[in-house]
KEKE-3310 file (N, C-alpha, C; in steps of 0.2 Angstrom, whole numbers, plus 5000, padded with zeros to 4 digits):
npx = (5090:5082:5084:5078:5065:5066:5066:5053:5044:5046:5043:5031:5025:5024:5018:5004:5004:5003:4989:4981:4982:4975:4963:4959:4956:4956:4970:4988:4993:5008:5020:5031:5037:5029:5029:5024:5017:5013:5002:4998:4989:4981:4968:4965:4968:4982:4985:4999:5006:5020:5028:5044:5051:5048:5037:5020:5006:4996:4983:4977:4965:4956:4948:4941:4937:4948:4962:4973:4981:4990:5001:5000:4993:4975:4965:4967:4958:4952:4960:4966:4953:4950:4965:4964:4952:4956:4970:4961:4953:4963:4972:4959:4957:4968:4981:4992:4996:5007:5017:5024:5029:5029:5025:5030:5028:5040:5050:5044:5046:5054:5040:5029:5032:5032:5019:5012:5019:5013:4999:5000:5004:4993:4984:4987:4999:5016:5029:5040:5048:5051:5050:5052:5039:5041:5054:5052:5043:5053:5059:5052:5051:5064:5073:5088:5093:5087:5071:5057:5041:5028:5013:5001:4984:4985:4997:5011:5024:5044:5058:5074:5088:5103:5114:5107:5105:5095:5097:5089:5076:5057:5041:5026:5011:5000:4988:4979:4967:4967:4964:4949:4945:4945:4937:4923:4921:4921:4908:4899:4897:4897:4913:4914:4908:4915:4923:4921:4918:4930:4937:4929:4928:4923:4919:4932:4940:4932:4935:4947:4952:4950:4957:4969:4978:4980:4986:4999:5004:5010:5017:5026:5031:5038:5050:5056:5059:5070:5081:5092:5095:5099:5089:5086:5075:5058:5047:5033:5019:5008:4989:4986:4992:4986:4976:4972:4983:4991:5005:5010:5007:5016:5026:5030:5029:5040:5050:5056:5060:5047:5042:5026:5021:5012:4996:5000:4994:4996:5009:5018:5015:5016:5031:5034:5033:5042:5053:5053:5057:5068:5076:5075:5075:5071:5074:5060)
npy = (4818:4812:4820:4830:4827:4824:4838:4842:4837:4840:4855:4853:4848:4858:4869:4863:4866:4879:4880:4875:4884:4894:4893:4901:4893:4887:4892:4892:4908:4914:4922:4929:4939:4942:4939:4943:4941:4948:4943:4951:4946:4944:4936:4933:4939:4935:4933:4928:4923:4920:4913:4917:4906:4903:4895:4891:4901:4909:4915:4924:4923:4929:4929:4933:4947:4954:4963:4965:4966:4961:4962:4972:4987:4988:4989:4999:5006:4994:4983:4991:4990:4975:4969:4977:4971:4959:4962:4967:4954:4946:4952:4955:4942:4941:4941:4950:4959:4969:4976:4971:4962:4963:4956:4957:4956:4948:4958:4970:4987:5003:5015:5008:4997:5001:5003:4993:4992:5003:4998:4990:5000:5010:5003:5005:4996:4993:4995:4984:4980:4971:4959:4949:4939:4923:4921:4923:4911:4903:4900:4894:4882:4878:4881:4879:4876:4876:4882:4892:4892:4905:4904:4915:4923:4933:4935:4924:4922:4920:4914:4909:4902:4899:4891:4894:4908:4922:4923:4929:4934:4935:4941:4935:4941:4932:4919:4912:4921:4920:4908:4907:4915:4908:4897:4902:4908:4898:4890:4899:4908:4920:4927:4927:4915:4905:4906:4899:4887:4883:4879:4868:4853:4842:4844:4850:4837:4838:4851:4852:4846:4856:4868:4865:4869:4883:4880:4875:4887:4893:4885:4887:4899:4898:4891:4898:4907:4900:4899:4905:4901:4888:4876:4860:4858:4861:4872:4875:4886:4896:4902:4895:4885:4876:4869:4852:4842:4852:4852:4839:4843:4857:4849:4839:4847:4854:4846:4846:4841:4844:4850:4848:4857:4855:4863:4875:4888:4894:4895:4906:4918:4912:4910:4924:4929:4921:4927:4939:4937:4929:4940:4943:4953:4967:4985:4997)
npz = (4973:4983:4995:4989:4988:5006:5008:5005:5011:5022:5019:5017:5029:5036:5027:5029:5044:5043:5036:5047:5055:5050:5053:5067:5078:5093:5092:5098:5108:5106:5118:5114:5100:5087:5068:5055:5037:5023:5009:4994:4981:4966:4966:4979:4996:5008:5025:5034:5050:5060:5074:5083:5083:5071:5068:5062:5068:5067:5054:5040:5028:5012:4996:4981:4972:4960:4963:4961:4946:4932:4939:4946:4958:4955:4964:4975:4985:4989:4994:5004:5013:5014:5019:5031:5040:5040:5048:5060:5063:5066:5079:5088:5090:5097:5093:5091:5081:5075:5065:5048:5034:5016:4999:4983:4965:4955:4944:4944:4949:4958:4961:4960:4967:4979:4982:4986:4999:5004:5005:5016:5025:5027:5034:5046:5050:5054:5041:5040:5027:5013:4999:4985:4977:4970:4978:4993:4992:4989:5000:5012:5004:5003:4993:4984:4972:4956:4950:4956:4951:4951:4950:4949:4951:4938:4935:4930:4939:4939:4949:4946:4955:4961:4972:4983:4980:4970:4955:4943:4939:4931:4925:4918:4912:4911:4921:4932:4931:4915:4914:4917:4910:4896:4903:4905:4890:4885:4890:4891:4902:4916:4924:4938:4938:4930:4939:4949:4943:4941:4953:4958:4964:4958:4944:4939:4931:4921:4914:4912:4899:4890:4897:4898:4885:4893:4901:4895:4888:4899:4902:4891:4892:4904:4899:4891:4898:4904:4895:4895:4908:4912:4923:4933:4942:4945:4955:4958:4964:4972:4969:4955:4953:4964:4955:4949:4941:4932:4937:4930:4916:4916:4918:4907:4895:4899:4902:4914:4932:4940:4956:4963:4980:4993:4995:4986:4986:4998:4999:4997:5006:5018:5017:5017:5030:5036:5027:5034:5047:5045:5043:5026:5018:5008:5009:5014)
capx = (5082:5079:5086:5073:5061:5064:5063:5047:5041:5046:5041:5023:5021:5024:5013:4999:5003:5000:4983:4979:4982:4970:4956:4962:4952:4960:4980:4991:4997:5014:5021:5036:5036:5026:5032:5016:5019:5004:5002:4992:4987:4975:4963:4967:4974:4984:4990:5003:5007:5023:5034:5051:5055:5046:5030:5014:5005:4988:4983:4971:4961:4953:4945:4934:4939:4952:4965:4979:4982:4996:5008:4999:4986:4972:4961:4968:4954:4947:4967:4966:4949:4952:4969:4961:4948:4962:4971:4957:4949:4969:4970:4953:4962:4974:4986:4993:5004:5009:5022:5024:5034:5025:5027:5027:5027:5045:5049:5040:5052:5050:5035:5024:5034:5032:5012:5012:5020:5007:4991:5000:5004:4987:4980:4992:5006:5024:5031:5049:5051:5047:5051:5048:5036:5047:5059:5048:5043:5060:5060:5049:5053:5070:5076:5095:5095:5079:5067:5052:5037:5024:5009:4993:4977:4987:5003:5016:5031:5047:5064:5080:5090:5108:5118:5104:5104:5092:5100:5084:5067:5054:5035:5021:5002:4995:4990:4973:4964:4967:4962:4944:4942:4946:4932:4918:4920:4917:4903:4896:4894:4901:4920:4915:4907:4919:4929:4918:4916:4937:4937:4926:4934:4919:4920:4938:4942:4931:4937:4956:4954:4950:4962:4977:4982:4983:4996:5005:5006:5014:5027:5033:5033:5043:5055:5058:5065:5076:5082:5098:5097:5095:5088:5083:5068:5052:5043:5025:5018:5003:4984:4982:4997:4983:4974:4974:4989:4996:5012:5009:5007:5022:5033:5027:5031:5048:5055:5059:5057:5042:5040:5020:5022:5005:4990:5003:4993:5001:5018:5023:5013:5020:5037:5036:5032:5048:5057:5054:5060:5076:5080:5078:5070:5074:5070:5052)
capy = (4817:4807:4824:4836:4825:4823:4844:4845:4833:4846:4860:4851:4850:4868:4872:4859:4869:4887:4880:4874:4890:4898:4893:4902:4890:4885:4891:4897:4915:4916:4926:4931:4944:4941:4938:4945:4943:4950:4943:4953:4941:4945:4933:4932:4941:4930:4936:4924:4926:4917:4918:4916:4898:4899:4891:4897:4902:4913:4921:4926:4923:4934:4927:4940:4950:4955:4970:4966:4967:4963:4963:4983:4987:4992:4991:5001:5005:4989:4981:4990:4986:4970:4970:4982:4968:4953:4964:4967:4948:4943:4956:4951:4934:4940:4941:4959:4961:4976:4976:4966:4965:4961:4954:4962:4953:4951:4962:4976:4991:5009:5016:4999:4992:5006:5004:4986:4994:5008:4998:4991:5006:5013:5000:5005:4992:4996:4990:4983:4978:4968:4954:4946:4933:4919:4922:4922:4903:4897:4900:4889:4877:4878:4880:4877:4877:4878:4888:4893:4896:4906:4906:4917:4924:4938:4932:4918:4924:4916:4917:4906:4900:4896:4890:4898:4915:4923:4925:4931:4936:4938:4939:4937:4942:4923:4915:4911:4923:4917:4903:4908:4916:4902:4890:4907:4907:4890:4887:4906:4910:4925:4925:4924:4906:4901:4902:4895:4877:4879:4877:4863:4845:4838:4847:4847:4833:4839:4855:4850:4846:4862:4874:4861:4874:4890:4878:4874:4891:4894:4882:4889:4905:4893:4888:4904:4913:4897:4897:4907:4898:4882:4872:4855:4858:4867:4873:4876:4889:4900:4899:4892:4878:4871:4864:4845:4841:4857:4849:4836:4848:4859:4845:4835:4852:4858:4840:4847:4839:4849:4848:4856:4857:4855:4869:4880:4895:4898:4894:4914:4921:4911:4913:4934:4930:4918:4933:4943:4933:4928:4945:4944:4957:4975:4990:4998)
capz = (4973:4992:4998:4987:4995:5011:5010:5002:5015:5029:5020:5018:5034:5036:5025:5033:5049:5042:5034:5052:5059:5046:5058:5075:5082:5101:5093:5105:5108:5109:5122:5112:5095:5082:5063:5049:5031:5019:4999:4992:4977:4963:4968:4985:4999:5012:5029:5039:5057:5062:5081:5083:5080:5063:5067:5059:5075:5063:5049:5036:5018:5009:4992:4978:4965:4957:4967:4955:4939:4926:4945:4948:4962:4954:4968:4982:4992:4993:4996:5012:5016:5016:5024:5038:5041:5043:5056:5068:5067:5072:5085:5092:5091:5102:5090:5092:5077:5073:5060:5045:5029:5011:4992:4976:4961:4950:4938:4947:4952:4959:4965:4959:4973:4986:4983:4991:5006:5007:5009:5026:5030:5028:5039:5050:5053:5051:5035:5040:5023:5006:4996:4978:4979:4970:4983:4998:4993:4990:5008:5012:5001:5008:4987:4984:4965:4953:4948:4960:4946:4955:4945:4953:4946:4935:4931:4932:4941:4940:4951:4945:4961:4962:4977:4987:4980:4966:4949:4939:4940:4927:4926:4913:4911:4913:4925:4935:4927:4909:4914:4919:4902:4894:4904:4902:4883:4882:4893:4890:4911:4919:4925:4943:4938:4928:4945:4954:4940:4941:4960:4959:4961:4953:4938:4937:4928:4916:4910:4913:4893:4889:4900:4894:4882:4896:4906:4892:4887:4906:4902:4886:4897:4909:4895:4886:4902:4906:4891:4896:4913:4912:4927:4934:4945:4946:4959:4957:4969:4969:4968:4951:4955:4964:4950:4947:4933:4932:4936:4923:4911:4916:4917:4900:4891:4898:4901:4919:4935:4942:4965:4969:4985:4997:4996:4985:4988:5006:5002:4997:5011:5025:5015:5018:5037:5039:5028:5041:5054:5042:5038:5020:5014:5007:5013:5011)
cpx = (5079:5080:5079:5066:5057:5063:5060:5042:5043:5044:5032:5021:5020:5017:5006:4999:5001:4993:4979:4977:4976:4963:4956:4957:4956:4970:4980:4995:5004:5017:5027:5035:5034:5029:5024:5019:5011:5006:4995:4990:4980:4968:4963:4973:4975:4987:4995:5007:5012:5028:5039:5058:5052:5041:5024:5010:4995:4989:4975:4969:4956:4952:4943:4938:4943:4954:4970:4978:4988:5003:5006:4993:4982:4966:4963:4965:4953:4953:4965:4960:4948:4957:4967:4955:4952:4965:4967:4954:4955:4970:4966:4954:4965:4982:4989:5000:5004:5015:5021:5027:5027:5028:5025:5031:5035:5045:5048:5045:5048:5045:5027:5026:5032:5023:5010:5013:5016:5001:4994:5002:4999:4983:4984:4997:5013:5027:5038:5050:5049:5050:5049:5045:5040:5052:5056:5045:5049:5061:5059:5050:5060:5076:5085:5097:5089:5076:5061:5047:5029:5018:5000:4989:4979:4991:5007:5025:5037:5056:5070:5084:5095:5111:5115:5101:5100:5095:5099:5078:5064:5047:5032:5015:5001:4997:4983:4965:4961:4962:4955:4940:4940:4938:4923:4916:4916:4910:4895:4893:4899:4908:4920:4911:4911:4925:4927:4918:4926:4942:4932:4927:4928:4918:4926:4943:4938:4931:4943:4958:4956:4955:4969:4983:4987:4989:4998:5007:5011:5021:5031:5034:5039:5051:5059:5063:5072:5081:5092:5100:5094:5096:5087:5079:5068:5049:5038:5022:5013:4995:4984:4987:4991:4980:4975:4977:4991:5003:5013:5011:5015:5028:5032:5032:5038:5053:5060:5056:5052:5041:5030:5020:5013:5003:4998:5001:4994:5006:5021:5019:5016:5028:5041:5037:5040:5056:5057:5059:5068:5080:5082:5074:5073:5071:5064:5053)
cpy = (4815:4816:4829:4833:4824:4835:4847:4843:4836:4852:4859:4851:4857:4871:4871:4864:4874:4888:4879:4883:4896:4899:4897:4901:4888:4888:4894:4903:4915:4921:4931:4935:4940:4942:4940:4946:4942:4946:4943:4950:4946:4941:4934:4936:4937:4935:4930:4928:4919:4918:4914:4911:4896:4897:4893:4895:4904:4916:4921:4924:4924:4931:4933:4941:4952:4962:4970:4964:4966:4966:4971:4981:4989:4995:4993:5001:4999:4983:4983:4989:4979:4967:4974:4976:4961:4954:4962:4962:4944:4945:4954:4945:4935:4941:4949:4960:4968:4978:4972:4967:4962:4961:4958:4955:4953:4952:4969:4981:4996:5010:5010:4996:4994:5004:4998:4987:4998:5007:4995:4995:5010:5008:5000:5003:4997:4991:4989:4982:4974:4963:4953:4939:4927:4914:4923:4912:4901:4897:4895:4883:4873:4876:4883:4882:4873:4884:4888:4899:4901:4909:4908:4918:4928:4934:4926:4922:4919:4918:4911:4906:4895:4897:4896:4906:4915:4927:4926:4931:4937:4936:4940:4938:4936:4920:4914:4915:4923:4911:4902:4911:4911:4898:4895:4908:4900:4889:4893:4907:4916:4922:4924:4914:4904:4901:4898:4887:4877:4876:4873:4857:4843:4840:4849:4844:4837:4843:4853:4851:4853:4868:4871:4866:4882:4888:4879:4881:4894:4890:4884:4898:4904:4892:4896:4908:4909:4897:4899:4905:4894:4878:4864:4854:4863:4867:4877:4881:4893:4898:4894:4886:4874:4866:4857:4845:4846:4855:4845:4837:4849:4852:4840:4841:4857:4851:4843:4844:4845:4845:4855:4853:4855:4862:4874:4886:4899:4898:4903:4918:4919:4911:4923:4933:4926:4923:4939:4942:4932:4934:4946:4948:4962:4980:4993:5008)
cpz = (4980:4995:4997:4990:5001:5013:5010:5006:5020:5025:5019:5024:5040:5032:5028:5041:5050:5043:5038:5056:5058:5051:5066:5077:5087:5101:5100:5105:5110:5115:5117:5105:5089:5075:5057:5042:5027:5011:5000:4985:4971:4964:4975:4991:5009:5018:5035:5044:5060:5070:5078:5081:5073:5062:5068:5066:5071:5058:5046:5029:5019:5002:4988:4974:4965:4962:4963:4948:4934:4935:4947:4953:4957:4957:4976:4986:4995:4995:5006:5016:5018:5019:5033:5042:5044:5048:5062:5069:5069:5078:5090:5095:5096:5098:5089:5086:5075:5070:5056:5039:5023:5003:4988:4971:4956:4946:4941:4950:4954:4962:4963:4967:4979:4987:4987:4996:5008:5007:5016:5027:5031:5034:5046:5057:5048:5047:5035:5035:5014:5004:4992:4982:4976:4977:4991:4997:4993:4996:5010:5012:5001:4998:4986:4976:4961:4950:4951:4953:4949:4950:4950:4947:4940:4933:4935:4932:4941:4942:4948:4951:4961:4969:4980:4983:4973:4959:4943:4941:4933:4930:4919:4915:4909:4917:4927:4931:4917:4907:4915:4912:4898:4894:4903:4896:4883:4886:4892:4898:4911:4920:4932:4943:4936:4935:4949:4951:4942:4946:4963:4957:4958:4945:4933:4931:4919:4911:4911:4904:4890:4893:4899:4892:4887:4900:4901:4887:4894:4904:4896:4887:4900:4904:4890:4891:4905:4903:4893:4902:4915:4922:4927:4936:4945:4950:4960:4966:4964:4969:4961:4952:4956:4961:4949:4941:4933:4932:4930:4918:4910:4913:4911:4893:4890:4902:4909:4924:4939:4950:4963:4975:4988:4997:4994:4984:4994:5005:5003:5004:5018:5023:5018:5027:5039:5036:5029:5045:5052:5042:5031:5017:5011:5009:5009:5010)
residu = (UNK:UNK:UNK:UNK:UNK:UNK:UNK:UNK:UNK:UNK:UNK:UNK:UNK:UNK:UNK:UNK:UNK:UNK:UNK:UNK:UNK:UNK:UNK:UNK:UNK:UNK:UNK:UNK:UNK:UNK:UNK:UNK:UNK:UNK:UNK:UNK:UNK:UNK:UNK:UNK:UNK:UNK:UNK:UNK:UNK:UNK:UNK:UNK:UNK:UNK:UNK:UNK:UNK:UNK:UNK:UNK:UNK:UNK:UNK:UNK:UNK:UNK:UNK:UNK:UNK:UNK:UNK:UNK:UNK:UNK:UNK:UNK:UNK:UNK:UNK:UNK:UNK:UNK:UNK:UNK:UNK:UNK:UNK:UNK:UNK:UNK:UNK:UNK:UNK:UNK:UNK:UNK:UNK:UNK:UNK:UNK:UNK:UNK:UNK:UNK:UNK:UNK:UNK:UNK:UNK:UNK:UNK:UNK:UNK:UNK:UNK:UNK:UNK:UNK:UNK:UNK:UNK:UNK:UNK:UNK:UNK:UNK:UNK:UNK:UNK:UNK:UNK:UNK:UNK:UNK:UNK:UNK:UNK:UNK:UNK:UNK:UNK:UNK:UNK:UNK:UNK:UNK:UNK:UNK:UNK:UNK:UNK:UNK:UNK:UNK:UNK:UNK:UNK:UNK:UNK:UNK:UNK:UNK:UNK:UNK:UNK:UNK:UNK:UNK:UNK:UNK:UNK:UNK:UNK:UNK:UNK:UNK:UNK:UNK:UNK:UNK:UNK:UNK:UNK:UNK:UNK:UNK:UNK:UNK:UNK:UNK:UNK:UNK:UNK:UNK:UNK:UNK:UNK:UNK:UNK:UNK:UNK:UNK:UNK:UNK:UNK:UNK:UNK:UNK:UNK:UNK:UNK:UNK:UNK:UNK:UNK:UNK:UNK:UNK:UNK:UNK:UNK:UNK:UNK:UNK:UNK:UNK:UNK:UNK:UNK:UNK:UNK:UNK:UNK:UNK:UNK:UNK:UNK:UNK:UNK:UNK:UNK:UNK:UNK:UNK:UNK:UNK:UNK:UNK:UNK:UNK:UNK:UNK:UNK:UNK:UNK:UNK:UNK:UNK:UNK:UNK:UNK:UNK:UNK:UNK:UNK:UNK:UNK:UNK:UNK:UNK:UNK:UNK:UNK:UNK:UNK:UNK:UNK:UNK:UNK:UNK:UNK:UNK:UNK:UNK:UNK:UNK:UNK:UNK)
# end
């Protein structure tokens, strides 16, 4: 336990160092090659910019509407317009990346996977490569042995992680987005306000009672895919991790130890940029 820890407490200030970067307010331009990993997210699409030594140097966020769906694009044009717009305010930065690898969702095979690599190749970086998201945070998180639960606006993805290596993937359809229905029915607003009261800490508290159930539909998500391989931690990643309790929840209802990391909506993005740099990725 002191060990998972003192790992979570290095990969927090990792993460705290990426969030910093988000500003390229004064950073500093490497001299040496540049490291770019894209998550393109249903809520949100993320771009990290790490050098040589690992340490997040710039990047990007992107917020608005929905581009994925159910782990599918289904908003390509507007995937690479907003990727095309992250490039050239890095660039202008000084950030001259020109290559970069990117997530796709697990589960997802075939040409689902190829279309993640063809909006950075429309905005024309070179796609060294790809990665499941799961498996791009355990990077991060520097996971051993676990489960890395990546729960975004779509779905909750989940990788199983023995002595380093990935020894299952699955995904469901719930995640962020469920949740927003949820708090819209109840209060009778659109679904962009309901993201806006669920991304507000004063308000918070007081829906929490009410979206209770969409966690705890997550962990018997959580619990149904372990069933044939049982762990001992969880690791919370993803925009809707954010949430206050979230973990709570999870770990109340699958009786496992649950890690959320800091601001778990950068862990997988700046994961893709460090599995570049690791070489862990597979071909595009």
């Amino acid at each position: 336990m002191q060990k998972t820890v003192k790992t979570i407490a290095s990969a927090n200030q990792l993460i705290a160092s990426f969030e910093q970067a988000l500003h390229l307010n004064g950073n500093r331009i490497p001299k040496g090659p540049l490291y770019a990993g894209v998550d393109l997210g249903t809520a949100n699409i993320v771009t990290a910019v790490v050098d040589k030594n690992g340490s997040p140097v710039a990047g990007a966020l992107t917020g608005g509407r929905s581009i994925i769906r159910d782990g599918l694009i289904v908003d390509y044009i507007r995937a690479i317009d907003i990727l095309k717009r992250q490039i050239n305010v890095l660039r202008n930065a000084g950030y001259l990346v020109q290559e970069a690898a990117v997530a796709y969702p697990p589960g997802t095979g075939g040409r689902n996977i190829k279309a993640f690599g063809n909006v950075l190749a429309a905005v024309g970086l070179k796609v060294v490569g790809l990665i499941d998201e799961p498996t791009a945070a355990s990077i991060v998180l520097n996971v051993q042995n676990g489960a890395v639960v990546d729960i975004g606006g779509g779905t909750t993805g989940i990788s199983v992680i023995k002595n380093g290596s990935v020894i299952y993937t699955a995904d469901e359809p719930t995640g962020g987005t469920h949740v927003d229905l949820t708090i819209a029915g109840h209060y009778k607003v659109q679904d962009h306000q309901a993201e806006q009261m669920k991304l507000d800490p004063e308000r918070q508290a007081e829906i929490f009672p009410l979206i209770r159930p969409v966690f705890q539909k997550m962990a018997s998500i959580v619990n149904m895919h372990l069933r044939e391989n049982p762990v001992e931690n969880l690791y919370l990643v993803g925009g809707t991790s954010c949430f206050p309790g979230i973990e709570t929840v999870i770990q109340d209802d699958t009786g496992l130890s649950v890690v959320r990391p800091y601001n778990p909506l950068l862990v997988t993005p700046l994961g893709i940029a460090l599995g570049l740099l690791k070489n862990k990725l597979i071909e595009f």
